[in-house]
CHARMM internal coordinates of N, CA and C (Angstrom, degrees):
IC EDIT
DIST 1 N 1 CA 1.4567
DIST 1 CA 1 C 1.5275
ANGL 1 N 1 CA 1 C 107.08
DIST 1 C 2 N 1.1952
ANGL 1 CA 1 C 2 N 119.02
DIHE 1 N 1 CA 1 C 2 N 127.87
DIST 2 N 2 CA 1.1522
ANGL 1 C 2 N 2 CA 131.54
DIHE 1 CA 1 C 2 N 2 CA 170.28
DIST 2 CA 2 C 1.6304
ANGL 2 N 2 CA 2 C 124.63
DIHE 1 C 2 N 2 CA 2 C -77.53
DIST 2 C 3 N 1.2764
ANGL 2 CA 2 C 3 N 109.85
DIHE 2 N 2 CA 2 C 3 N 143.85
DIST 3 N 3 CA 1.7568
ANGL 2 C 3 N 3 CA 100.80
DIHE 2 CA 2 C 3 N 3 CA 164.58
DIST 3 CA 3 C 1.4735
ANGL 3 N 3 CA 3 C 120.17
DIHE 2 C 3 N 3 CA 3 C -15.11
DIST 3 C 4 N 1.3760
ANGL 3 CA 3 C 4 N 118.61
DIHE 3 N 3 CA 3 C 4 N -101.70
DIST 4 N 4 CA 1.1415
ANGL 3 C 4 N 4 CA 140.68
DIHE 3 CA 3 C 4 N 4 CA 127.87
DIST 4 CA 4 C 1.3187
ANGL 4 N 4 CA 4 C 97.23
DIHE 3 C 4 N 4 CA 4 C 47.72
DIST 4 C 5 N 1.9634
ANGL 4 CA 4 C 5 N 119.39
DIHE 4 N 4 CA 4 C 5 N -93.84
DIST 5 N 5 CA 1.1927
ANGL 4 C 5 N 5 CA 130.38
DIHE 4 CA 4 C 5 N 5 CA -179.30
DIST 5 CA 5 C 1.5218
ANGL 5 N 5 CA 5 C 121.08
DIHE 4 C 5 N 5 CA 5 C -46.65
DIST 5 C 6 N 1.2594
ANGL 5 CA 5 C 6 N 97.84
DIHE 5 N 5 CA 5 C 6 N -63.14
DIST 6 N 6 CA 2.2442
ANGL 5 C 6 N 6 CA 123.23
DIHE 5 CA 5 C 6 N 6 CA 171.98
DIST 6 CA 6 C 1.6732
ANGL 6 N 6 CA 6 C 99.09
DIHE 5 C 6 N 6 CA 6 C -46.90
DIST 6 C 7 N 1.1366
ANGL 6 CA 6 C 7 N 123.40
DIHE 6 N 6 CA 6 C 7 N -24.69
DIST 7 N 7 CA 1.3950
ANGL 6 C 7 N 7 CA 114.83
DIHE 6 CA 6 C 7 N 7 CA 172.27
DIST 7 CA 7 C 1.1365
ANGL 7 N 7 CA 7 C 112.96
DIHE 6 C 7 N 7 CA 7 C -89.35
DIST 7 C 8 N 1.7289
ANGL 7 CA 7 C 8 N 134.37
DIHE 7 N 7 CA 7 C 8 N -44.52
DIST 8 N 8 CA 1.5689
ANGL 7 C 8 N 8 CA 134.95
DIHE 7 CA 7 C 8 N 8 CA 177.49
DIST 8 CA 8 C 1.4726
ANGL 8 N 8 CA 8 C 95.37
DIHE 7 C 8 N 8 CA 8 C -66.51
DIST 8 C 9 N 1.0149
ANGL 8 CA 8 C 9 N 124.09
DIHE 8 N 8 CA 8 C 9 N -1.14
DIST 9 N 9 CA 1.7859
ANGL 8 C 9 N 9 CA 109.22
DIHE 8 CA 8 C 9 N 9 CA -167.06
DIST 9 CA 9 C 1.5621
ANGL 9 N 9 CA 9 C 93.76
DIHE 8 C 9 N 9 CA 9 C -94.41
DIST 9 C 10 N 1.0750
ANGL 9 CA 9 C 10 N 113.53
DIHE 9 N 9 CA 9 C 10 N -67.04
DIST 10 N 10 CA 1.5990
ANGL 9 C 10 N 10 CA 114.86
DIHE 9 CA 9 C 10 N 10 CA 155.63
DIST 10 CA 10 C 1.2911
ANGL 10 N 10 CA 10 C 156.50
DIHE 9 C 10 N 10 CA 10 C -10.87
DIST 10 C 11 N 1.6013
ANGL 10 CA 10 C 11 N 92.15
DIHE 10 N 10 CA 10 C 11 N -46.00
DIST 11 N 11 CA 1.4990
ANGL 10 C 11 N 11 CA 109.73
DIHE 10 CA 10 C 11 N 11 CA -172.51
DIST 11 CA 11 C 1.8032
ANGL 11 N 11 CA 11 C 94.78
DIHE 10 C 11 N 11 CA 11 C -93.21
DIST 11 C 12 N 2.1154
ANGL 11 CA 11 C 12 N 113.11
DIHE 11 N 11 CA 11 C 12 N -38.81
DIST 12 N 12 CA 1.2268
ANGL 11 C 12 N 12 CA 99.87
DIHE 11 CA 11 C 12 N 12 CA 175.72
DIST 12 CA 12 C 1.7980
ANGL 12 N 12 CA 12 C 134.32
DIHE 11 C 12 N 12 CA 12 C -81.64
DIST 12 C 13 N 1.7484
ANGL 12 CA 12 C 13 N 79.45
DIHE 12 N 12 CA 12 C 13 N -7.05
DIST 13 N 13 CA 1.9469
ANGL 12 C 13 N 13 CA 74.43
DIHE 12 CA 12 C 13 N 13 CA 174.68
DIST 13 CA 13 C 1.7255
ANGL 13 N 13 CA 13 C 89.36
DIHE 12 C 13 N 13 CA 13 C -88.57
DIST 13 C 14 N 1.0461
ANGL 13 CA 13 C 14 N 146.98
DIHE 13 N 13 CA 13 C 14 N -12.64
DIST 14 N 14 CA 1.6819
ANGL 13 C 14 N 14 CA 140.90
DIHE 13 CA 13 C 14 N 14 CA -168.28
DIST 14 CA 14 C 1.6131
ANGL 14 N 14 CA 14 C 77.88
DIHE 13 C 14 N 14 CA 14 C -73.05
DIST 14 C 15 N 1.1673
ANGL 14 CA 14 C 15 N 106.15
DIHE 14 N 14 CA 14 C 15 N -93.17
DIST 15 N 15 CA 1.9519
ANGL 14 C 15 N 15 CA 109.64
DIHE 14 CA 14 C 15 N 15 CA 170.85
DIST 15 CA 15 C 1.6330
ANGL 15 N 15 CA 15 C 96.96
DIHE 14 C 15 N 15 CA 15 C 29.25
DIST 15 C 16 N 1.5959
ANGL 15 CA 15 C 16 N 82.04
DIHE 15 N 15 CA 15 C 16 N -110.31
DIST 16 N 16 CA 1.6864
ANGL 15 C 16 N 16 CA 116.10
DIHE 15 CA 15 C 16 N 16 CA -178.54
DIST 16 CA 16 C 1.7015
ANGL 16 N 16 CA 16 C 101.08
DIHE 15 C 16 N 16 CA 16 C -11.42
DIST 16 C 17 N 1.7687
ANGL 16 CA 16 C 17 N 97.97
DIHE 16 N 16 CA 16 C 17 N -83.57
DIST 17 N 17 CA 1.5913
ANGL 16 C 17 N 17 CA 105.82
DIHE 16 CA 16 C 17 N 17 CA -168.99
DIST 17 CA 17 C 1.4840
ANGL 17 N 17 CA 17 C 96.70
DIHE 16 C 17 N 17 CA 17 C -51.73
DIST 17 C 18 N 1.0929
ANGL 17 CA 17 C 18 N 161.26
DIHE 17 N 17 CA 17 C 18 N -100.29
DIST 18 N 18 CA 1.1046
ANGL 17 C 18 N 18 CA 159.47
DIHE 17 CA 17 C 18 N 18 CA -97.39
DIST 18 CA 18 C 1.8050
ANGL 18 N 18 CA 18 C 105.24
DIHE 17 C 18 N 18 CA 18 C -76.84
DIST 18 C 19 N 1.4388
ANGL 18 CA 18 C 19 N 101.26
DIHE 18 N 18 CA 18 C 19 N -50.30
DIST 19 N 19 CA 1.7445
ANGL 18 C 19 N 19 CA 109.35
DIHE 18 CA 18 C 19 N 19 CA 149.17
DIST 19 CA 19 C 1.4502
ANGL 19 N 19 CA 19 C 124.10
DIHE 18 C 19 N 19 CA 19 C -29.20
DIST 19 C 20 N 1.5986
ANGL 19 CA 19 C 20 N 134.47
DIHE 19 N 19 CA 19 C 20 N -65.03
DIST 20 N 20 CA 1.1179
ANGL 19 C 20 N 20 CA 146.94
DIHE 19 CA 19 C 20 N 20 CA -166.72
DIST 20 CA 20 C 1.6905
ANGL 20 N 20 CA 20 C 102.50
DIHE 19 C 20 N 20 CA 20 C -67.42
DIST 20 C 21 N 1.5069
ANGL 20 CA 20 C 21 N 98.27
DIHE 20 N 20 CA 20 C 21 N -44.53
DIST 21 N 21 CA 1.3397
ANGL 20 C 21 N 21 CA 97.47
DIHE 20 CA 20 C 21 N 21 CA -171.10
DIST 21 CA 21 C 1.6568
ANGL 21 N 21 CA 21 C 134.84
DIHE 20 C 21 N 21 CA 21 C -83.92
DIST 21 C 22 N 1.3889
ANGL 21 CA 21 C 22 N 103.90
DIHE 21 N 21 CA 21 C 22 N 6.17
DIST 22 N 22 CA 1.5932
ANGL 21 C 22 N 22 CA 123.38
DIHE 21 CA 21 C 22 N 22 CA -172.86
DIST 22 CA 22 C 1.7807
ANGL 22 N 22 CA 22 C 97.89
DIHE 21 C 22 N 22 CA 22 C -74.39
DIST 22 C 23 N 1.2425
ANGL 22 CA 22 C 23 N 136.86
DIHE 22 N 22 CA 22 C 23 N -53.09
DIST 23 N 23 CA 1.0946
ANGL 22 C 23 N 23 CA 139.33
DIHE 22 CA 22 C 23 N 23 CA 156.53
DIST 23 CA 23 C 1.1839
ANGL 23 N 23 CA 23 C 125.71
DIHE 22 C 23 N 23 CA 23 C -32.38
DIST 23 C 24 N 1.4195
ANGL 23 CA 23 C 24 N 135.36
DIHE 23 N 23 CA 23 C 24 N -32.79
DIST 24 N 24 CA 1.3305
ANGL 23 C 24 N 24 CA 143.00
DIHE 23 CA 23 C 24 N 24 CA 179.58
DIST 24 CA 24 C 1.4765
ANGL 24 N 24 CA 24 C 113.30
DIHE 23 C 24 N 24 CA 24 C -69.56
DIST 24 C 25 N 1.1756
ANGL 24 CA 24 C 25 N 106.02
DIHE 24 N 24 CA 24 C 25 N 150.88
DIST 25 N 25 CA 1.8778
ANGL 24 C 25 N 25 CA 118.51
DIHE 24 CA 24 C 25 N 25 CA 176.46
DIST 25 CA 25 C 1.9012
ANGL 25 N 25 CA 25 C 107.55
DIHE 24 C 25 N 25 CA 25 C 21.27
DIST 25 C 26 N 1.1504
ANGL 25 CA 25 C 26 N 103.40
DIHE 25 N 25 CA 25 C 26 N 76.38
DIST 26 N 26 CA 1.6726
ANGL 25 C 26 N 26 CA 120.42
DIHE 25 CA 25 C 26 N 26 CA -177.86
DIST 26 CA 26 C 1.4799
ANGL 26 N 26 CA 26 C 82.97
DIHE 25 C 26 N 26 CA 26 C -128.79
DIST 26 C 27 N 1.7631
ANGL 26 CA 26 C 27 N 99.34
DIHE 26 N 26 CA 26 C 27 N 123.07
DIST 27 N 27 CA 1.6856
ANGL 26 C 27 N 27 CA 107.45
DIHE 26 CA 26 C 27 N 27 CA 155.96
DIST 27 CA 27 C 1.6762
ANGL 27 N 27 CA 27 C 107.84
DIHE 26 C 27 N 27 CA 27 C -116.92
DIST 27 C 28 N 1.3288
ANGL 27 CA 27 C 28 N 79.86
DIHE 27 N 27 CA 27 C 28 N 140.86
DIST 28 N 28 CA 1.4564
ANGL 27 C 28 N 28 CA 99.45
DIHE 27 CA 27 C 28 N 28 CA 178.94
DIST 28 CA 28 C 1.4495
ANGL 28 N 28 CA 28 C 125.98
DIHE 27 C 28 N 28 CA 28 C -86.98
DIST 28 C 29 N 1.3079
ANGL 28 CA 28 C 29 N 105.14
DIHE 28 N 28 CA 28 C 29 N 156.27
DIST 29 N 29 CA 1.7661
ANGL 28 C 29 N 29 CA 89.73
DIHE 28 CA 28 C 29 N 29 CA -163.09
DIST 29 CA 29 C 1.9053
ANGL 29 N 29 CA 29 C 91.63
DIHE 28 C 29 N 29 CA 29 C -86.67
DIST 29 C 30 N 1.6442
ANGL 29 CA 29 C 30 N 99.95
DIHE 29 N 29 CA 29 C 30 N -178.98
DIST 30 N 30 CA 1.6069
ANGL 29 C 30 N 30 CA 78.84
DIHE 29 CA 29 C 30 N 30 CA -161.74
DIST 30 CA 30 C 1.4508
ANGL 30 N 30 CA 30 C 85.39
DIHE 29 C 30 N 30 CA 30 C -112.34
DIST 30 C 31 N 1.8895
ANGL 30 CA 30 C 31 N 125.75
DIHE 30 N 30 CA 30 C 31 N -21.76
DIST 31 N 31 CA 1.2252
ANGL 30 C 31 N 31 CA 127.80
DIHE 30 CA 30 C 31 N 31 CA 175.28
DIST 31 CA 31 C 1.4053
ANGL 31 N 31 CA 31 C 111.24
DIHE 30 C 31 N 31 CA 31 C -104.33
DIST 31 C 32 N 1.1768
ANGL 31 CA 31 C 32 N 122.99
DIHE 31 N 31 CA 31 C 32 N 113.54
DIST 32 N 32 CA 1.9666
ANGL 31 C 32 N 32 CA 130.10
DIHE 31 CA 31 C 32 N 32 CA -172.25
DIST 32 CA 32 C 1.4338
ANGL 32 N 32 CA 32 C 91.55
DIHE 31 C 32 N 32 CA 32 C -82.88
DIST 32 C 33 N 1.5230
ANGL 32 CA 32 C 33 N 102.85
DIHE 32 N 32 CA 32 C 33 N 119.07
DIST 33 N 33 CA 1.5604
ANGL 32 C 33 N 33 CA 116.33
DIHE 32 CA 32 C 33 N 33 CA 149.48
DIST 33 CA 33 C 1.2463
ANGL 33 N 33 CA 33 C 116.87
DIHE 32 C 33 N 33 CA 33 C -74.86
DIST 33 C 34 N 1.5889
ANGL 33 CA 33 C 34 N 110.73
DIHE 33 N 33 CA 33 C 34 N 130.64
DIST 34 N 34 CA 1.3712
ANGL 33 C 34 N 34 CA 126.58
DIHE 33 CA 33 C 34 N 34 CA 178.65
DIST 34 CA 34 C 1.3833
ANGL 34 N 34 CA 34 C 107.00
DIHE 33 C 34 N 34 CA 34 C -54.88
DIST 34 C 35 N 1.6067
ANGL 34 CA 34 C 35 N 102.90
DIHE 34 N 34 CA 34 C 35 N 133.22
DIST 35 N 35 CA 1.6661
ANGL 34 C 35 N 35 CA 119.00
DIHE 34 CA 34 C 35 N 35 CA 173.16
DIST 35 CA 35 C 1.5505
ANGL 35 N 35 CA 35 C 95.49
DIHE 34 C 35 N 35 CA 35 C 109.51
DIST 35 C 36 N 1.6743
ANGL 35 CA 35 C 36 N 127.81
DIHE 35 N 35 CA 35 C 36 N -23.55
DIST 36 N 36 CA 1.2978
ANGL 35 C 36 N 36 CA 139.22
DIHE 35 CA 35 C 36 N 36 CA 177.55
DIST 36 CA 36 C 1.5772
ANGL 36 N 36 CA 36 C 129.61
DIHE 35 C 36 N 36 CA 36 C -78.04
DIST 36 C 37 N 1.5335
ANGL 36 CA 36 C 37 N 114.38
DIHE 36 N 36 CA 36 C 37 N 94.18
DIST 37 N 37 CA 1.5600
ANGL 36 C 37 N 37 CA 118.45
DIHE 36 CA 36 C 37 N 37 CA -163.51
DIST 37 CA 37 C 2.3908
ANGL 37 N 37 CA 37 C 89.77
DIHE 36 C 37 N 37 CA 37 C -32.91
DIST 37 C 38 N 1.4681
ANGL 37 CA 37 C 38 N 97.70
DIHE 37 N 37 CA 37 C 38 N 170.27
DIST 38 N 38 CA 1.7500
ANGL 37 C 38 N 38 CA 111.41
DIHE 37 CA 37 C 38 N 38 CA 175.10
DIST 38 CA 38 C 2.0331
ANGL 38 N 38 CA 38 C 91.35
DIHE 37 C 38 N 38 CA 38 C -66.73
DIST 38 C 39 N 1.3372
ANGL 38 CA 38 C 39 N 104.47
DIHE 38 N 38 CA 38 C 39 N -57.45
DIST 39 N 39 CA 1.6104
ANGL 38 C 39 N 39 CA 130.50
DIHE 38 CA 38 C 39 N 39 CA -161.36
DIST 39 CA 39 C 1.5538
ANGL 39 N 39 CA 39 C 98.97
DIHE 38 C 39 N 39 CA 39 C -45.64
DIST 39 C 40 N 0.9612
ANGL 39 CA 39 C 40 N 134.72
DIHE 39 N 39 CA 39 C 40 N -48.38
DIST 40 N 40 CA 1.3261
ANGL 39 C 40 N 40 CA 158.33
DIHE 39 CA 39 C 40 N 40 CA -179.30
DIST 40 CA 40 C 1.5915
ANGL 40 N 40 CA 40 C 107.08
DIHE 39 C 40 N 40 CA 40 C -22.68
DIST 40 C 41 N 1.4744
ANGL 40 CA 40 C 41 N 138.89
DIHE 40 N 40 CA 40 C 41 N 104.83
DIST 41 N 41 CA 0.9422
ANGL 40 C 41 N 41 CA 152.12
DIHE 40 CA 40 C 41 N 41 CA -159.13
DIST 41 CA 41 C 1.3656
ANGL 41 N 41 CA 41 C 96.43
DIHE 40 C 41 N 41 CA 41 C -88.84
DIST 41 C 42 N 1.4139
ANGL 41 CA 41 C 42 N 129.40
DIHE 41 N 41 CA 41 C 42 N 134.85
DIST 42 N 42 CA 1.5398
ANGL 41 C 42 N 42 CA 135.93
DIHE 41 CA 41 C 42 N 42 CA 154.95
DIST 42 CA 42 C 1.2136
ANGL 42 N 42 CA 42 C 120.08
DIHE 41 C 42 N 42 CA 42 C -73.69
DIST 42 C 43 N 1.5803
ANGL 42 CA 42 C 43 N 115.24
DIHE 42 N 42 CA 42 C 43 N -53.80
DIST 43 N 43 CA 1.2821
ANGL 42 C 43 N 43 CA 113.30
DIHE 42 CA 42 C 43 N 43 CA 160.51
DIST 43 CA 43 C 1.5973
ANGL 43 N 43 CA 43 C 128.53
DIHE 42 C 43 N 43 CA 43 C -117.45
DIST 43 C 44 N 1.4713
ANGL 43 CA 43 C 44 N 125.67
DIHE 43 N 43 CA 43 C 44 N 130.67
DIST 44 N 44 CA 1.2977
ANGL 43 C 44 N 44 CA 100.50
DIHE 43 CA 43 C 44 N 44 CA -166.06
DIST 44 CA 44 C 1.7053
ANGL 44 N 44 CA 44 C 122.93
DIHE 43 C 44 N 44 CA 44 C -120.10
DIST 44 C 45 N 1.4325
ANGL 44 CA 44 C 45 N 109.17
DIHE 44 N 44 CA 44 C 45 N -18.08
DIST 45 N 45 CA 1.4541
ANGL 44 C 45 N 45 CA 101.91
DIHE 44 CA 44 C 45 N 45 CA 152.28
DIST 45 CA 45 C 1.6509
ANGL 45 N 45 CA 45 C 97.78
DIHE 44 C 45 N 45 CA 45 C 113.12
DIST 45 C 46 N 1.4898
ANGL 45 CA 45 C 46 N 114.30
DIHE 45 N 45 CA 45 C 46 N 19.87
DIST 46 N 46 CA 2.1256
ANGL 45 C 46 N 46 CA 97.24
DIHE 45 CA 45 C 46 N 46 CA -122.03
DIST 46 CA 46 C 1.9717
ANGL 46 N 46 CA 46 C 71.52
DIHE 45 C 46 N 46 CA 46 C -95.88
DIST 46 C 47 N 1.3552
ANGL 46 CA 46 C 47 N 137.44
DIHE 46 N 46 CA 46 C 47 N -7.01
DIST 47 N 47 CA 1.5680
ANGL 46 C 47 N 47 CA 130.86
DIHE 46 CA 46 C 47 N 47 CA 178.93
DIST 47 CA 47 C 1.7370
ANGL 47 N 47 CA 47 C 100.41
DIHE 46 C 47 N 47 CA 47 C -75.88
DIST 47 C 48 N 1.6605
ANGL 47 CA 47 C 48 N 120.64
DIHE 47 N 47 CA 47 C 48 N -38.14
DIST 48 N 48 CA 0.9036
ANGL 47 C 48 N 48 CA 111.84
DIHE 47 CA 47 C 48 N 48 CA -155.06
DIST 48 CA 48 C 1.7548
ANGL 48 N 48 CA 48 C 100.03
DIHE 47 C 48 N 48 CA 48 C -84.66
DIST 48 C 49 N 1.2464
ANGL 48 CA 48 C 49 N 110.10
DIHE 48 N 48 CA 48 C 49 N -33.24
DIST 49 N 49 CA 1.4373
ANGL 48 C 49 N 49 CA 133.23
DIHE 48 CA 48 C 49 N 49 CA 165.77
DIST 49 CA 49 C 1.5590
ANGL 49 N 49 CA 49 C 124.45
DIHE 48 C 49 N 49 CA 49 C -21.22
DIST 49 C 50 N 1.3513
ANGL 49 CA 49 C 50 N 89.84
DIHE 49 N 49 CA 49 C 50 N -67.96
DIST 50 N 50 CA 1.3027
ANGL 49 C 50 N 50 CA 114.09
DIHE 49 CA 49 C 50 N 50 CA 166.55
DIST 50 CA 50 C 1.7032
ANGL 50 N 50 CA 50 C 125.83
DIHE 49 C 50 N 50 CA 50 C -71.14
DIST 50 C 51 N 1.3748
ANGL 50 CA 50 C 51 N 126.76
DIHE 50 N 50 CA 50 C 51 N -33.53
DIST 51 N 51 CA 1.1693
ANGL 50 C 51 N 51 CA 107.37
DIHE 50 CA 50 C 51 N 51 CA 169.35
DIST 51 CA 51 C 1.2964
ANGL 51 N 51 CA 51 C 128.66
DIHE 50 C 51 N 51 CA 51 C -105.11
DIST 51 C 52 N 1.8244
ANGL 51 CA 51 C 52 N 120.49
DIHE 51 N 51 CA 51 C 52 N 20.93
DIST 52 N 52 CA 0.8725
ANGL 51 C 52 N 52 CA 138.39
DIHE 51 CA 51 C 52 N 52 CA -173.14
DIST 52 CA 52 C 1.8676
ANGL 52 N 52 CA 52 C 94.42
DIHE 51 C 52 N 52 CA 52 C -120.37
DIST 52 C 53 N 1.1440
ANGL 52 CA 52 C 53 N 124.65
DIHE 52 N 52 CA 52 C 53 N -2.99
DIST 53 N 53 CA 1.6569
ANGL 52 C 53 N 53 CA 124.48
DIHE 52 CA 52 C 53 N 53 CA 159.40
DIST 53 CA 53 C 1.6436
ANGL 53 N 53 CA 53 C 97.95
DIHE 52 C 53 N 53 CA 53 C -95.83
DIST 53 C 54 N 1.3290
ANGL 53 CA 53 C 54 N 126.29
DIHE 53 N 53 CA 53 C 54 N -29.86
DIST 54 N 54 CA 1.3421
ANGL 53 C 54 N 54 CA 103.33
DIHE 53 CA 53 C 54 N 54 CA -178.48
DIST 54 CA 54 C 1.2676
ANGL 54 N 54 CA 54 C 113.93
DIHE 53 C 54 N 54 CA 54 C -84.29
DIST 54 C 55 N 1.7145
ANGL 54 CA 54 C 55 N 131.56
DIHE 54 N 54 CA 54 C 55 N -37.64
DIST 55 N 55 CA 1.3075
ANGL 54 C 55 N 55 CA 116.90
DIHE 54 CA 54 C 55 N 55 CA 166.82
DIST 55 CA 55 C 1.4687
ANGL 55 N 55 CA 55 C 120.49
DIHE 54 C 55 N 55 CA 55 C -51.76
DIST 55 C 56 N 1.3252
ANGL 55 CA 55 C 56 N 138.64
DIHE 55 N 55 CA 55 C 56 N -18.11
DIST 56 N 56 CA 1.1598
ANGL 55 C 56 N 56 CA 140.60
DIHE 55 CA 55 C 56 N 56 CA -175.62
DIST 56 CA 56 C 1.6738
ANGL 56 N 56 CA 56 C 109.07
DIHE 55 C 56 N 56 CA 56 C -104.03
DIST 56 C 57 N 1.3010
ANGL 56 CA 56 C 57 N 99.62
DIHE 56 N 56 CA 56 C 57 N -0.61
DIST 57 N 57 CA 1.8501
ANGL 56 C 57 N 57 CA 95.82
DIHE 56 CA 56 C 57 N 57 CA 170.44
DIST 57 CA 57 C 1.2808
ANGL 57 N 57 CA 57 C 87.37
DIHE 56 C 57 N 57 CA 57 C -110.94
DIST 57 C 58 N 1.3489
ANGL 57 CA 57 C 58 N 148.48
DIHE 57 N 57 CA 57 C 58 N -42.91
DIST 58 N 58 CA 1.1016
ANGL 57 C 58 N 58 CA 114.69
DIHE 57 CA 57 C 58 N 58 CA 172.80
DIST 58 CA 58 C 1.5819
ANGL 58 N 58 CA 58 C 130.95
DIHE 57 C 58 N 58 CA 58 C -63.13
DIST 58 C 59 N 1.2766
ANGL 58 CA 58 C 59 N 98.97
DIHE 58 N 58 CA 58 C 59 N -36.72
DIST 59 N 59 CA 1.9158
ANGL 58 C 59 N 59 CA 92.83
DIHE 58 CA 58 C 59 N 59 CA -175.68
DIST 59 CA 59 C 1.8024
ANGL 59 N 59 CA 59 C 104.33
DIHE 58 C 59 N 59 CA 59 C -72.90
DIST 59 C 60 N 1.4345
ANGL 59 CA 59 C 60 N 122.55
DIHE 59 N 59 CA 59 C 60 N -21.55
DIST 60 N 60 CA 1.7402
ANGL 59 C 60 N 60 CA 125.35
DIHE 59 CA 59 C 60 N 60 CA 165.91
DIST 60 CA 60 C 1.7070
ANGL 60 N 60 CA 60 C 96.05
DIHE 59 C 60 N 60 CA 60 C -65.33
DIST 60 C 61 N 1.1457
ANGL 60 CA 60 C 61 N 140.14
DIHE 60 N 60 CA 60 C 61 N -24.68
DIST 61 N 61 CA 1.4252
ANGL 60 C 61 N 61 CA 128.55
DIHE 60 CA 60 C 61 N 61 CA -161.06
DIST 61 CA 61 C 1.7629
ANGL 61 N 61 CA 61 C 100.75
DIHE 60 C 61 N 61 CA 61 C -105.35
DIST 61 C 62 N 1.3429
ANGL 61 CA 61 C 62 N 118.20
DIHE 61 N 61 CA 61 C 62 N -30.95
DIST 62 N 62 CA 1.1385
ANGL 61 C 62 N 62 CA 116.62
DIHE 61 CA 61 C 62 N 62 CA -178.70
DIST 62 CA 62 C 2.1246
ANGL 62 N 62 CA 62 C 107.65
DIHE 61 C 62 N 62 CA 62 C -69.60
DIST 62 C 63 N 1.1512
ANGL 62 CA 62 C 63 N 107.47
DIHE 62 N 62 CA 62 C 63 N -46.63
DIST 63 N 63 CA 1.1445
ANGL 62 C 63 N 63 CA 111.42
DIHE 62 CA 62 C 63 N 63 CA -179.88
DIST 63 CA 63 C 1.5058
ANGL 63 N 63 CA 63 C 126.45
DIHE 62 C 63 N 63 CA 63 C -77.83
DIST 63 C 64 N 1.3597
ANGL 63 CA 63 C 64 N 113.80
DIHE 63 N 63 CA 63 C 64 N -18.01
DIST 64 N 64 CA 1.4396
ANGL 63 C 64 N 64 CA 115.90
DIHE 63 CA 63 C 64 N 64 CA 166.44
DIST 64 CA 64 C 1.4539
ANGL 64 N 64 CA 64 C 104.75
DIHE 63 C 64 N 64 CA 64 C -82.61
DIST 64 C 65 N 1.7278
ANGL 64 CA 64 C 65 N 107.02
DIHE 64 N 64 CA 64 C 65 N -24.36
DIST 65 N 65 CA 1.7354
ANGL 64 C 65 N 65 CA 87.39
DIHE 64 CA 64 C 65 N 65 CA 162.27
DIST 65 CA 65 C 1.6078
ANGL 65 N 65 CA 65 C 138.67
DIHE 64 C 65 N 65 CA 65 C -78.66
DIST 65 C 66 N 1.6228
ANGL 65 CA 65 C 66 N 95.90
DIHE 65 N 65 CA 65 C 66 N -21.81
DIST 66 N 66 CA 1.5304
ANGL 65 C 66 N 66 CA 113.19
DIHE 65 CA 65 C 66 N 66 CA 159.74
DIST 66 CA 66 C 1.7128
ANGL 66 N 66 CA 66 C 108.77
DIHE 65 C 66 N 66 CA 66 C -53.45
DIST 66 C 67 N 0.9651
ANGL 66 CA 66 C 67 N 127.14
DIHE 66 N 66 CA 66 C 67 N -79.48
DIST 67 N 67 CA 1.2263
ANGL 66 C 67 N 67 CA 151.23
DIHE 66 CA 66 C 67 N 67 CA 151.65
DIST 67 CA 67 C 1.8125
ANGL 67 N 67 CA 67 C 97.98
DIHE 66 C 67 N 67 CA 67 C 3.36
DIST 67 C 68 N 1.4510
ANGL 67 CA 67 C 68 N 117.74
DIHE 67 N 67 CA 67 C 68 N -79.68
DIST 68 N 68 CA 1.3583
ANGL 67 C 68 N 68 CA 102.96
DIHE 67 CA 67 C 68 N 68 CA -161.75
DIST 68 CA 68 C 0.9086
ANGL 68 N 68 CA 68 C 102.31
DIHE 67 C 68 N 68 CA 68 C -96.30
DIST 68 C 69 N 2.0050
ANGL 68 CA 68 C 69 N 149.10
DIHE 68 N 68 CA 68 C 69 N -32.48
DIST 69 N 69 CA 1.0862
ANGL 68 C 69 N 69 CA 130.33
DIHE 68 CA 68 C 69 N 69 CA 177.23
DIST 69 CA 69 C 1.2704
ANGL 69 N 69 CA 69 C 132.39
DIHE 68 C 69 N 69 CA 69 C -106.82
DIST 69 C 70 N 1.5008
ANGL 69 CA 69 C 70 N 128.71
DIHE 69 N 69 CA 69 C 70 N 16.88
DIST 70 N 70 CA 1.4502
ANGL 69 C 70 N 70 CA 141.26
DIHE 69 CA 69 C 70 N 70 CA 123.34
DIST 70 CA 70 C 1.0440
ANGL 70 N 70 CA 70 C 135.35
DIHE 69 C 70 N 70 CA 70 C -63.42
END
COOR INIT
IC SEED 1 N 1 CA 1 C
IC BUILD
């Protein structure tokens, strides 16, 4: 496996996880300010989100490379 590959492998399992995980631990506000969709997250997490899908696409990408080309 080349660079190249070990990097698309990465970026598409980050993809995936980062998808699954947008739904998770979102609080909602409990009074909607007018002009404010209902859906509308108060708090959303979206720094921690993100670098907690990339440590886990990388350590899923390192081991499926252990895995198939060792």
């Amino acid at each position: 496996m080349n660079i190249m590959t070990f990097i698309l492998t990465i970026t598409i399992v980050w993809i995936i996880l980062f998808l699954i995980s947008l739904p998770i631990a979102i609080k909602m506000p409990k009074i909607v300010e007018k002009g404010n969709a209902d859906s509308a997250p108060e708090i959303h997490y979206m720094a921690q989100k993100i670098f907690i899908s990339l440590v886990l696409a990388i350590v899923i990408s390192v081991i499926y490379w252990y895995c198939v080309y060792v």
